[in-house]
N, C-alpha and C positions, 0 to 999 in steps of 0.2 A: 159734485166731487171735483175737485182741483186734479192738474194733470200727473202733480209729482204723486197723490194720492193714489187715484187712479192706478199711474204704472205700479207700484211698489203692493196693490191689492193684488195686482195680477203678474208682478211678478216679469216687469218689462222696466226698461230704461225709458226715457223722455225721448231718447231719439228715436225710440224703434214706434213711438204710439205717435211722436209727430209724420213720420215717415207712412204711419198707416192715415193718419188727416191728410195727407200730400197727394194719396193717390186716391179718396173718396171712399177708404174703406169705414170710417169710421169719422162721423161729422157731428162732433160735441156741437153746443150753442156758447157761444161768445157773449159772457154780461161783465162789461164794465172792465172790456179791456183784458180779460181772463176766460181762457175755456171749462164751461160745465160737462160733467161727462155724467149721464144719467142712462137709465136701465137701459133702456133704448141702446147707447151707444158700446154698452156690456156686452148686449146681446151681439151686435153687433161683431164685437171682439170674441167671442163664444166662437160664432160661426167662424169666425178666422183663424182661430187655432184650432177648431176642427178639421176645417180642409188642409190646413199645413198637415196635422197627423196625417190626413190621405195620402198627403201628397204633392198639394196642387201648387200652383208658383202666385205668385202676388199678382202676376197679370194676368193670369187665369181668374184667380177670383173676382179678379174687377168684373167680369163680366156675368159672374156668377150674381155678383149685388146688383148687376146693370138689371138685369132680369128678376131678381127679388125687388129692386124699389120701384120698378116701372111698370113690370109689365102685369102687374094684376090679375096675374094667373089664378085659376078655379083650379081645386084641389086635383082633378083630374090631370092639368094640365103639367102643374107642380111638379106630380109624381113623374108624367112625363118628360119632362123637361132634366128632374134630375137624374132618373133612371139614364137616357141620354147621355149627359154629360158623364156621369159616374161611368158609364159602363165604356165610353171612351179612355177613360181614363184608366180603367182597369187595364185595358187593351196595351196603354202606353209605359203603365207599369212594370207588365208583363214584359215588356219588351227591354225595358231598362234592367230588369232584374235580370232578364237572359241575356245582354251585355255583358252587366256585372258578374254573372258565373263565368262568363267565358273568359273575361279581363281576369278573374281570382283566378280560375285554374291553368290561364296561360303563366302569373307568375308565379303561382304552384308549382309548375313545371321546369321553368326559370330557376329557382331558387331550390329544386332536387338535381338540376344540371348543375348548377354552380356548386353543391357541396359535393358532388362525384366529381368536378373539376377540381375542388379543392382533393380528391383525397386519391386522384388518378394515380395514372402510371407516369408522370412526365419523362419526358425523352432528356440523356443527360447530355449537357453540352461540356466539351470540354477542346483541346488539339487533337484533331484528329491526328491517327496514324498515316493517314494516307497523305499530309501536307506537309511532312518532315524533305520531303525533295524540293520545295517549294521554298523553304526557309534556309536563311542563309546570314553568316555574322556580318554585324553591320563593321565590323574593323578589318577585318580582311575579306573578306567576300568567303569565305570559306563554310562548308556543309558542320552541319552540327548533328549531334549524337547524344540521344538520350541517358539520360545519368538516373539511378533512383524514380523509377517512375511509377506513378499510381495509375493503372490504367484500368477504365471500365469500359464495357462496351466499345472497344476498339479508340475511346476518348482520353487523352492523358490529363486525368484532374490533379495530381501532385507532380513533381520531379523539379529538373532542369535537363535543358537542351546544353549542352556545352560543345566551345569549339577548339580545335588543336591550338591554336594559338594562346589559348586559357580564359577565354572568354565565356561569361556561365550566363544564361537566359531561363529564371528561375518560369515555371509554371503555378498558379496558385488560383485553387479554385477554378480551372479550367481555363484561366488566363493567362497568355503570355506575357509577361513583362521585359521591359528592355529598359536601361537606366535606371536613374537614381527614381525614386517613388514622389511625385507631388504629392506635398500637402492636400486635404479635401479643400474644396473649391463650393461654398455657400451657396448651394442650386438646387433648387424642386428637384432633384435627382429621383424622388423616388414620392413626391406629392404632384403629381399631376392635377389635380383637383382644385392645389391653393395654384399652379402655376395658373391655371385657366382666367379663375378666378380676380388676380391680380395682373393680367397682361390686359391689353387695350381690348374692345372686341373688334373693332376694324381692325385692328393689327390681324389678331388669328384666325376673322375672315380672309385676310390675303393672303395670310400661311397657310390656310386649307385650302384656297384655291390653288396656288403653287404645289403644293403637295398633290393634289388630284392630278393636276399637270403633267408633273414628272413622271406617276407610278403611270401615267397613261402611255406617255411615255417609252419608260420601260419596258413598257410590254408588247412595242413593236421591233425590240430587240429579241433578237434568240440566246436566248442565257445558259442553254443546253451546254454544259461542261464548261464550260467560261470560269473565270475569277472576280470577281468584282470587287473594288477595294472602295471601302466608303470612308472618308477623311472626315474624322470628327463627326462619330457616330451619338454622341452625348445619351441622352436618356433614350433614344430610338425610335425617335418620330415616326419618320421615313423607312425604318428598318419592320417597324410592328407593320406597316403598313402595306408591305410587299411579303412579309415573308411566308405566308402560306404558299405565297403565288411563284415564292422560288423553285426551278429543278431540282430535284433530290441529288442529281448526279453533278452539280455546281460548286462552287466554293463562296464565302459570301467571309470576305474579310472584313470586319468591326474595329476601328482606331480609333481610342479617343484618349489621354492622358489621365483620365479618371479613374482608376483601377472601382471606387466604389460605383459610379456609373455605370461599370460595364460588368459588378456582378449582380447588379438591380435589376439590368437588362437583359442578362443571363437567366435570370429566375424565372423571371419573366417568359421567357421564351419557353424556360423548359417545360413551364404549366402548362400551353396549348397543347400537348398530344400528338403534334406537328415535329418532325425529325427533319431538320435540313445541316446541311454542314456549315455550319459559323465559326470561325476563328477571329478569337476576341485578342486584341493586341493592345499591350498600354502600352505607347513610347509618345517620344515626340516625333512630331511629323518627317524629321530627319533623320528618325535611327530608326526606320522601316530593317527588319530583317528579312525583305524579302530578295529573289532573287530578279538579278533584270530582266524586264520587256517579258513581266510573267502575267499582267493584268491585262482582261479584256474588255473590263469597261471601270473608268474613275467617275465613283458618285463625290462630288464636291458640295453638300448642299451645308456647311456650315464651316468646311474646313478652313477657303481662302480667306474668306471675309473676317474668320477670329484670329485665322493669322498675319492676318494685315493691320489690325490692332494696335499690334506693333512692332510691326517687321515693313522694309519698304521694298524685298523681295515678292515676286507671285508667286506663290506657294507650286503652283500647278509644273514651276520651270525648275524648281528644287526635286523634288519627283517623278520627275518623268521619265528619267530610265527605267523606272518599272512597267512602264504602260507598251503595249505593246505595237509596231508599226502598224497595225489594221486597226488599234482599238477605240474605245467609243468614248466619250463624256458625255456626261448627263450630271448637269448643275444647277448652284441657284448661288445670284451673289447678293449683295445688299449692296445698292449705289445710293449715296446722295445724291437729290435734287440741288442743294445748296447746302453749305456750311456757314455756322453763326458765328458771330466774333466770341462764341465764348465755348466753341463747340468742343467736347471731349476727344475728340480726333486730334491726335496733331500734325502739325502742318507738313511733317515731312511723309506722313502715311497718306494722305487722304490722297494721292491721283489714285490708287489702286482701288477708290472706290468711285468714280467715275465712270460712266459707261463706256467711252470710248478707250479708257486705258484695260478696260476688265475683253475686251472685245480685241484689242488689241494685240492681248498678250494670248488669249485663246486660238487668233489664228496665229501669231508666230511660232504656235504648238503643232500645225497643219492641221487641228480642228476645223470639217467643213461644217457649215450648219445645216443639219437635217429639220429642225423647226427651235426656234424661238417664242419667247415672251416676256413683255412688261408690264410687271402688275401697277395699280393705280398707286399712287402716291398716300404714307398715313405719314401723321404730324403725333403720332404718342405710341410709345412702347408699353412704359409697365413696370413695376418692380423690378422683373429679370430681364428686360430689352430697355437698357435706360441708357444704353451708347450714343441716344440724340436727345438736344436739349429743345427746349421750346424756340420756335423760328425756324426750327429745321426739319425738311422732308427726307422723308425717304422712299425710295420702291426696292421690287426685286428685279433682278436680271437672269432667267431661266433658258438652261439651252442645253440641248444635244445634239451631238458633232459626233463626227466619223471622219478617222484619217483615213 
Protein backbone atom coordinates (compact mmCIF):
# COMPACT_ATOMS: atom_id res chain seq x y z
CA UNK A 1 0.00 0.00 0.00
CA UNK A 2 1.28 3.39 -1.18
CA UNK A 3 1.68 6.19 1.39
CA UNK A 4 -1.10 8.61 0.01
CA UNK A 5 -3.37 5.25 0.41
CA UNK A 6 -2.28 4.31 3.44
CA UNK A 7 -2.91 7.88 5.07
CA UNK A 8 -6.38 8.40 3.57
CA UNK A 9 -7.36 4.33 5.09
CA UNK A 10 -6.40 5.81 8.25
CA UNK A 11 -7.48 8.94 8.20
CA UNK A 12 -3.95 11.01 8.34
CA UNK A 13 -2.29 13.47 6.01
CA UNK A 14 1.23 12.46 4.18
CA UNK A 15 2.92 14.83 6.56
CA UNK A 16 1.76 13.50 9.77
CA UNK A 17 2.73 9.39 8.53
CA UNK A 18 6.08 10.90 7.22
CA UNK A 19 6.69 12.62 10.46
CA UNK A 20 5.93 9.16 12.15
CA UNK A 21 8.90 7.51 9.48
CA UNK A 22 11.21 10.45 10.72
CA UNK A 23 11.05 9.45 14.20
CA UNK A 24 11.14 5.24 13.64
CA UNK A 25 7.65 5.00 14.65
CA UNK A 26 6.59 3.33 11.73
CA UNK A 27 9.28 1.83 8.91
CA UNK A 28 7.34 0.86 5.67
CA UNK A 29 9.93 -1.01 3.05
CA UNK A 30 11.07 1.21 0.12
CA UNK A 31 10.69 -0.85 -3.41
CA UNK A 32 11.54 1.01 -6.38
CA UNK A 33 11.94 4.35 -5.24
CA UNK A 34 8.40 4.23 -3.23
CA UNK A 35 7.42 3.34 0.32
CA UNK A 36 5.34 -0.01 0.99
CA UNK A 37 3.31 0.07 4.00
CA UNK A 38 2.20 -3.53 5.00
CA UNK A 39 0.22 -5.13 8.12
CA UNK A 40 3.31 -4.88 10.09
CA UNK A 41 3.47 -1.12 9.60
CA UNK A 42 -0.59 -0.77 10.58
CA UNK A 43 0.04 -2.45 13.38
CA UNK A 44 2.46 -0.43 14.06
CA UNK A 45 0.19 2.81 13.46
CA UNK A 46 -2.67 0.87 15.72
CA UNK A 47 -0.25 1.10 18.57
CA UNK A 48 0.39 4.83 17.98
CA UNK A 49 -2.89 6.03 18.13
CA UNK A 50 -3.55 4.10 20.86
CA UNK A 51 -1.03 5.51 23.30
CA UNK A 52 -1.98 9.16 21.90
CA UNK A 53 -5.79 8.12 23.22
CA UNK A 54 -3.60 7.54 26.63
CA UNK A 55 -2.07 10.15 26.35
CA UNK A 56 1.57 9.69 25.71
CA UNK A 57 3.82 12.32 23.59
CA UNK A 58 5.66 11.12 20.31
CA UNK A 59 8.93 10.95 22.36
CA UNK A 60 7.55 8.85 24.85
CA UNK A 61 6.43 6.37 22.44
CA UNK A 62 9.65 6.11 20.87
CA UNK A 63 10.80 4.47 23.69
CA UNK A 64 7.88 2.57 24.11
CA UNK A 65 8.77 0.83 20.26
CA UNK A 66 12.53 1.08 21.45
CA UNK A 67 11.54 -1.81 23.99
CA UNK A 68 8.86 -3.54 21.64
CA UNK A 69 11.50 -4.05 18.73
CA UNK A 70 14.54 -4.92 20.92
CA UNK A 71 14.23 -5.93 23.64
CA UNK A 72 12.44 -9.48 23.40
CA UNK A 73 10.70 -9.37 26.20
CA UNK A 74 8.82 -12.86 27.63
CA UNK A 75 5.24 -12.27 28.40
CA UNK A 76 6.06 -11.77 31.98
CA UNK A 77 8.15 -9.19 31.41
CA UNK A 78 5.94 -7.31 28.77
CA UNK A 79 3.29 -7.20 31.38
CA UNK A 80 5.78 -5.77 33.47
CA UNK A 81 7.31 -3.51 31.71
CA UNK A 82 3.94 -2.04 30.49
CA UNK A 83 2.22 -2.01 33.89
CA UNK A 84 5.38 0.20 34.60
CA UNK A 85 5.16 2.65 32.17
CA UNK A 86 1.26 2.88 32.25
CA UNK A 87 0.97 3.28 35.70
CA UNK A 88 3.70 6.20 35.56
CA UNK A 89 1.86 7.61 33.32
CA UNK A 90 -1.47 7.47 35.13
CA UNK A 91 0.56 9.17 37.93
CA UNK A 92 1.31 12.02 35.39
CA UNK A 93 -2.06 12.22 34.29
CA UNK A 94 -3.29 12.67 37.43
CA UNK A 95 -1.30 15.35 38.07
CA UNK A 96 -2.05 17.20 34.61
CA UNK A 97 -5.56 16.88 35.23
CA UNK A 98 -5.29 18.42 38.84
CA UNK A 99 -3.52 21.35 37.13
CA UNK A 100 -6.20 21.62 34.72
CA UNK A 101 -9.04 21.81 37.47
CA UNK A 102 -7.21 24.29 39.32
CA UNK A 103 -6.23 26.50 36.06
CA UNK A 104 -10.48 25.95 35.17
CA UNK A 105 -11.63 26.98 38.39
CA UNK A 106 -9.08 29.83 38.83
CA UNK A 107 -10.75 31.27 35.59
CA UNK A 108 -14.10 30.32 36.83
CA UNK A 109 -13.52 32.58 39.51
CA UNK A 110 -11.91 35.12 37.24
CA UNK A 111 -14.74 35.36 34.93
CA UNK A 112 -17.64 35.38 38.15
CA UNK A 113 -15.37 38.49 39.48
CA UNK A 114 -15.37 40.24 36.15
CA UNK A 115 -19.24 39.93 35.69
CA UNK A 116 -19.72 41.37 39.55
CA UNK A 117 -17.12 43.97 38.27
CA UNK A 118 -19.27 44.38 35.41
CA UNK A 119 -22.55 44.95 37.32
CA UNK A 120 -20.91 46.64 40.71
CA UNK A 121 -21.36 49.55 42.44
CA UNK A 122 -18.70 51.98 40.64
CA UNK A 123 -17.80 55.09 42.40
CA UNK A 124 -19.07 58.15 40.48
CA UNK A 125 -16.62 60.72 39.30
CA UNK A 126 -17.49 63.82 38.63
CA UNK A 127 -16.20 67.93 40.26
CA UNK A 128 -16.00 67.57 43.32
CA UNK A 129 -17.60 69.98 45.85
CA UNK A 130 -14.78 70.46 47.73
CA UNK A 131 -12.42 71.88 44.69
CA UNK A 132 -14.74 74.82 43.84
CA UNK A 133 -12.04 77.13 46.04
CA UNK A 134 -9.31 75.67 43.91
CA UNK A 135 -10.81 76.84 40.55
CA UNK A 136 -10.63 80.06 39.28
CA UNK A 137 -11.56 82.11 35.62
CA UNK A 138 -8.95 81.80 33.41
CA UNK A 139 -9.91 85.80 32.21
CA UNK A 140 -9.86 87.47 35.28
CA UNK A 141 -8.57 85.48 38.00
CA UNK A 142 -11.76 85.61 39.59
CA UNK A 143 -13.73 82.66 42.00
CA UNK A 144 -16.69 80.93 40.10
CA UNK A 145 -20.07 80.00 41.32
CA UNK A 146 -22.02 77.06 40.45
CA UNK A 147 -25.13 77.82 38.20
CA UNK A 148 -27.86 74.68 37.52
CA UNK A 149 -26.01 71.87 39.03
CA UNK A 150 -26.54 68.06 38.85
CA UNK A 151 -24.83 66.98 41.83
CA UNK A 152 -24.50 63.39 43.21
CA UNK A 153 -22.69 62.20 45.80
CA UNK A 154 -21.13 65.46 46.62
CA UNK A 155 -19.85 65.18 42.59
CA UNK A 156 -21.28 67.80 40.11
CA UNK A 157 -21.98 65.59 36.86
CA UNK A 158 -24.20 68.42 34.95
CA UNK A 159 -24.12 72.40 35.49
CA UNK A 160 -21.80 75.27 34.86
CA UNK A 161 -19.34 77.12 37.03
CA UNK A 162 -19.73 80.76 36.06
CA UNK A 163 -17.84 83.95 36.75
CA UNK A 164 -18.82 87.66 37.63
CA UNK A 165 -17.34 88.76 34.84
CA UNK A 166 -19.73 86.50 32.51
CA UNK A 167 -17.62 83.88 32.02
CA UNK A 168 -19.48 80.28 31.90
CA UNK A 169 -17.27 76.78 32.45
CA UNK A 170 -19.91 74.35 31.29
CA UNK A 171 -19.58 70.81 33.29
CA UNK A 172 -20.55 67.69 31.24
CA UNK A 173 -20.57 64.30 32.25
CA UNK A 174 -18.44 65.19 35.16
CA UNK A 175 -16.03 67.06 33.04
CA UNK A 176 -14.99 70.53 33.25
CA UNK A 177 -14.44 72.13 30.11
CA UNK A 178 -12.84 75.54 29.32
CA UNK A 179 -12.88 76.93 25.56
CA UNK A 180 -14.01 76.16 22.41
CA UNK A 181 -14.51 71.97 22.13
CA UNK A 182 -11.75 70.23 19.61
CA UNK A 183 -12.71 68.34 17.10
CA UNK A 184 -12.09 64.23 18.01
CA UNK A 185 -8.53 63.52 17.36
CA UNK A 186 -8.05 59.80 15.48
CA UNK A 187 -6.57 57.72 18.69
CA UNK A 188 -6.84 54.22 20.33
CA UNK A 189 -8.70 56.38 22.83
CA UNK A 190 -10.67 53.59 23.97
CA UNK A 191 -8.81 50.36 21.79
CA UNK A 192 -6.06 49.73 23.85
CA UNK A 193 -5.49 46.36 22.46
CA UNK A 194 -5.21 47.42 18.59
CA UNK A 195 -2.83 50.40 20.31
CA UNK A 196 -0.53 47.60 21.71
CA UNK A 197 -0.83 45.66 18.84
CA UNK A 198 0.31 48.20 16.16
CA UNK A 199 3.05 50.24 18.20
CA UNK A 200 6.75 48.91 17.89
CA UNK A 201 7.50 46.32 20.93
CA UNK A 202 10.78 47.84 21.73
CA UNK A 203 9.16 51.10 21.80
CA UNK A 204 6.42 49.80 24.72
CA UNK A 205 9.25 47.92 26.31
CA UNK A 206 10.79 51.31 26.98
CA UNK A 207 7.43 52.96 27.95
CA UNK A 208 6.92 50.34 30.59
CA UNK A 209 10.15 50.70 31.84
CA UNK A 210 9.74 54.58 32.22
CA UNK A 211 6.43 54.10 33.41
CA UNK A 212 7.67 51.60 36.21
CA UNK A 213 10.26 54.38 36.91
CA UNK A 214 8.19 57.07 37.60
CA UNK A 215 5.20 55.30 39.69
CA UNK A 216 8.38 54.12 41.73
CA UNK A 217 9.07 57.30 41.81
CA UNK A 218 6.15 58.69 43.01
CA UNK A 219 5.87 56.81 45.61
CA UNK A 220 8.78 58.35 47.55
CA UNK A 221 6.64 61.39 47.45
CA UNK A 222 4.11 62.08 50.29
CA UNK A 223 0.96 62.77 48.27
CA UNK A 224 -1.15 63.07 51.54
CA UNK A 225 -3.46 66.20 50.81
CA UNK A 226 -1.26 67.55 47.79
CA UNK A 227 -2.75 68.45 44.27
CA UNK A 228 -1.07 67.00 41.54
CA UNK A 229 -1.82 68.30 38.10
CA UNK A 230 -0.98 65.86 35.12
CA UNK A 231 -0.49 67.62 31.78
CA UNK A 232 -1.92 65.64 28.91
CA UNK A 233 -3.52 62.86 30.72
CA UNK A 234 -4.63 61.17 27.11
CA UNK A 235 -6.19 57.68 27.41
CA UNK A 236 -4.46 57.26 31.30
CA UNK A 237 -1.56 55.36 31.03
CA UNK A 238 0.25 56.62 33.97
CA UNK A 239 -2.95 57.74 35.71
CA UNK A 240 -4.48 53.72 35.68
CA UNK A 241 -1.32 52.90 36.97
CA UNK A 242 -0.97 54.96 40.23
CA UNK A 243 -4.50 55.36 41.05
CA UNK A 244 -5.38 52.90 43.52
CA UNK A 245 -2.07 53.92 45.18
CA UNK A 246 -3.48 57.47 45.48
CA UNK A 247 -4.55 59.23 49.05
CA UNK A 248 -8.20 59.45 49.30
CA UNK A 249 -7.59 62.83 51.08
CA UNK A 250 -5.54 64.14 47.61
CA UNK A 251 -6.71 65.88 44.57
CA UNK A 252 -5.37 64.27 41.31
CA UNK A 253 -6.14 66.92 38.53
CA UNK A 254 -6.64 65.03 34.74
CA UNK A 255 -5.87 67.72 31.50
CA UNK A 256 -6.11 66.52 28.36
CA UNK A 257 -7.98 68.45 25.45
CA UNK A 258 -9.92 65.45 24.45
CA UNK A 259 -13.28 65.73 26.18
CA UNK A 260 -13.92 61.87 24.48
CA UNK A 261 -10.67 60.80 26.20
CA UNK A 262 -11.25 61.81 29.35
CA UNK A 263 -14.91 60.42 29.49
CA UNK A 264 -13.33 56.84 28.27
CA UNK A 265 -11.05 57.32 31.09
CA UNK A 266 -13.53 58.35 33.48
CA UNK A 267 -15.47 55.04 32.99
CA UNK A 268 -12.87 53.54 33.36
CA UNK A 269 -12.07 54.66 36.53
CA UNK A 270 -15.37 54.43 37.88
CA UNK A 271 -15.66 50.60 37.25
CA UNK A 272 -12.67 49.76 39.84
CA UNK A 273 -14.61 50.27 43.14
CA UNK A 274 -11.81 52.51 43.95
CA UNK A 275 -12.98 56.22 45.19
CA UNK A 276 -10.30 58.90 44.72
CA UNK A 277 -10.80 62.56 43.92
CA UNK A 278 -10.11 63.25 40.19
CA UNK A 279 -10.85 66.24 38.48
CA UNK A 280 -11.07 65.85 34.89
CA UNK A 281 -10.47 69.23 32.91
CA UNK A 282 -10.57 69.76 28.85
CA UNK A 283 -8.81 73.05 28.04
CA UNK A 284 -5.79 73.77 26.57
CA UNK A 285 -2.74 73.74 28.33
CA UNK A 286 -3.05 77.74 28.67
CA UNK A 287 -6.55 78.16 30.03
CA UNK A 288 -5.84 76.14 33.32
CA UNK A 289 -8.70 77.56 35.54
CA UNK A 290 -6.78 76.90 38.39
CA UNK A 291 -5.69 79.11 40.91
CA UNK A 292 -1.77 80.11 41.51
CA UNK A 293 0.99 78.30 43.17
CA UNK A 294 -1.95 75.65 44.02
CA UNK A 295 0.03 72.45 42.68
CA UNK A 296 2.13 70.22 44.64
CA UNK A 297 3.47 68.04 42.29
CA UNK A 298 3.51 68.65 37.94
CA UNK A 299 3.40 65.14 36.24
CA UNK A 300 4.50 66.12 32.67
CA UNK A 301 4.87 62.58 31.05
CA UNK A 302 3.27 63.62 27.49
CA UNK A 303 2.43 67.07 28.02
CA UNK A 304 5.79 69.12 26.91
CA UNK A 305 6.88 66.91 24.25
CA UNK A 306 3.08 67.28 22.33
CA UNK A 307 3.39 70.52 22.93
CA UNK A 308 6.53 71.18 21.38
CA UNK A 309 5.16 69.69 18.34
CA UNK A 310 4.51 72.83 17.55
CA UNK A 311 5.12 75.56 19.78
CA UNK A 312 8.90 76.74 20.46
CA UNK A 313 7.84 77.69 24.08
CA UNK A 314 8.55 75.06 27.12
CA UNK A 315 5.40 74.30 28.25
CA UNK A 316 6.62 73.87 31.82
CA UNK A 317 7.51 78.05 31.84
CA UNK A 318 3.92 78.86 30.47
CA UNK A 319 2.48 77.09 33.68
CA UNK A 320 4.16 77.64 36.19
CA UNK A 321 2.37 79.96 38.35
CA UNK A 322 0.36 77.25 39.43
CA UNK A 323 3.15 75.07 40.86
CA UNK A 324 3.95 75.71 44.03
CA UNK A 325 7.55 77.34 45.60
CA UNK A 326 8.35 73.71 47.52
CA UNK A 327 6.73 71.66 44.71
CA UNK A 328 7.84 68.61 42.81
CA UNK A 329 8.20 67.39 39.05
CA UNK A 330 8.10 64.26 38.05
CA UNK A 331 8.50 63.84 34.12
CA UNK A 332 9.24 62.03 31.06
CA UNK A 333 10.27 63.98 27.76
CA UNK A 334 11.06 62.41 24.41
CA UNK A 335 14.61 63.81 22.98
CA UNK A 336 16.09 62.99 19.63
CA UNK A 337 19.23 61.34 19.19
CA UNK A 338 19.47 62.88 15.77
CA UNK A 339 17.16 64.48 13.16
CA UNK A 340 16.82 63.39 9.37
CA UNK A 341 16.89 65.62 6.51
CA UNK A 342 13.31 64.57 6.01
CA UNK A 343 12.29 64.61 9.82
CA UNK A 344 8.58 65.49 10.85
CA UNK A 345 9.99 68.04 13.31
CA UNK A 346 10.44 71.26 12.13
CA UNK A 347 13.34 73.17 12.50
CA UNK A 348 12.32 75.76 14.51
CA UNK A 349 10.78 73.11 17.22
CA UNK A 350 13.27 70.61 17.56
CA UNK A 351 15.92 72.34 20.33
CA UNK A 352 13.20 71.65 22.95
CA UNK A 353 13.81 68.21 22.18
CA UNK A 354 17.29 67.99 22.88
CA UNK A 355 18.69 66.96 26.10
CA UNK A 356 20.46 69.60 27.23
CA UNK A 357 17.78 72.35 26.12
CA UNK A 358 14.93 70.03 27.97
CA UNK A 359 17.48 70.02 31.30
CA UNK A 360 17.94 73.39 30.64
CA UNK A 361 14.87 74.78 31.06
CA UNK A 362 13.97 72.37 34.01
CA UNK A 363 16.61 73.88 36.14
CA UNK A 364 15.79 77.51 35.17
CA UNK A 365 12.43 76.30 36.80
CA UNK A 366 14.79 75.83 40.17
CA UNK A 367 13.91 72.01 39.68
CA UNK A 368 16.68 70.14 41.84
CA UNK A 369 17.13 66.54 40.72
CA UNK A 370 16.27 64.13 43.10
CA UNK A 371 17.04 61.12 40.53
CA UNK A 372 17.09 60.78 36.89
CA UNK A 373 17.01 58.63 33.80
CA UNK A 374 17.69 57.72 30.05
CA UNK A 375 16.12 55.08 28.46
CA UNK A 376 17.98 53.13 25.53
CA UNK A 377 17.53 54.58 22.10
CA UNK A 378 14.37 52.86 19.52
CA UNK A 379 14.51 53.58 15.78
CA UNK A 380 10.34 52.63 15.23
CA UNK A 381 7.31 53.89 16.78
CA UNK A 382 4.12 52.63 15.16
CA UNK A 383 0.91 53.60 13.88
CA UNK A 384 0.14 56.12 16.85
CA UNK A 385 4.01 57.07 17.59
CA UNK A 386 4.96 57.97 13.90
CA UNK A 387 6.55 61.58 14.94
CA UNK A 388 10.12 59.92 13.70
CA UNK A 389 10.89 58.86 10.41
CA UNK A 390 13.29 56.16 9.51
CA UNK A 391 17.18 57.24 10.32
CA UNK A 392 16.02 58.74 13.21
CA UNK A 393 16.38 57.87 17.11
CA UNK A 394 15.02 58.56 19.83
CA UNK A 395 15.08 58.03 23.91
CA UNK A 396 13.24 59.27 26.81
CA UNK A 397 14.38 61.78 29.42
CA UNK A 398 12.84 60.92 33.06
CA UNK A 399 13.26 63.10 36.10
CA UNK A 400 12.11 64.24 39.48
CA UNK A 401 12.93 67.43 41.04
CA UNK A 402 12.13 69.44 44.08
CA UNK A 403 12.41 73.18 44.41
Amino acid sequence: MKIGKFGKVNGLSIDTIRHYMELGLIVPEKRGGQYDFDDRCQSDLDLILELKKMGFRLNEMKKIFHYKNFAKLTDYEVDSFYQSIFFKKVQELDQEIKTLEEARDSLKGKLDQLAAYRQGQGGVLGVDLTVLDLLRCVKCRGQLTLQDGIITKNQIIEGKLSCECGEDYPIESGVLNVGKRMKPIPTPINNIPKYIQETDSVYLENFTRGLHWSKRKLDQVNLSKKVILELGSGSGFFLRNIYQDLPEDGLYIAVDHNLERHLFLKRFLEKTGSKRNILFICADFLELPLSSHSIDVVVDHTGTSNYSFEHETFLLHEVDSLSKPDGYLLGSYLVFKNFSPNSKIEAKYRDNFTLDTIRKNIGQLMYKAVDERISEPVDKGGRFEDFFVPGEEIYSYSFLGKR
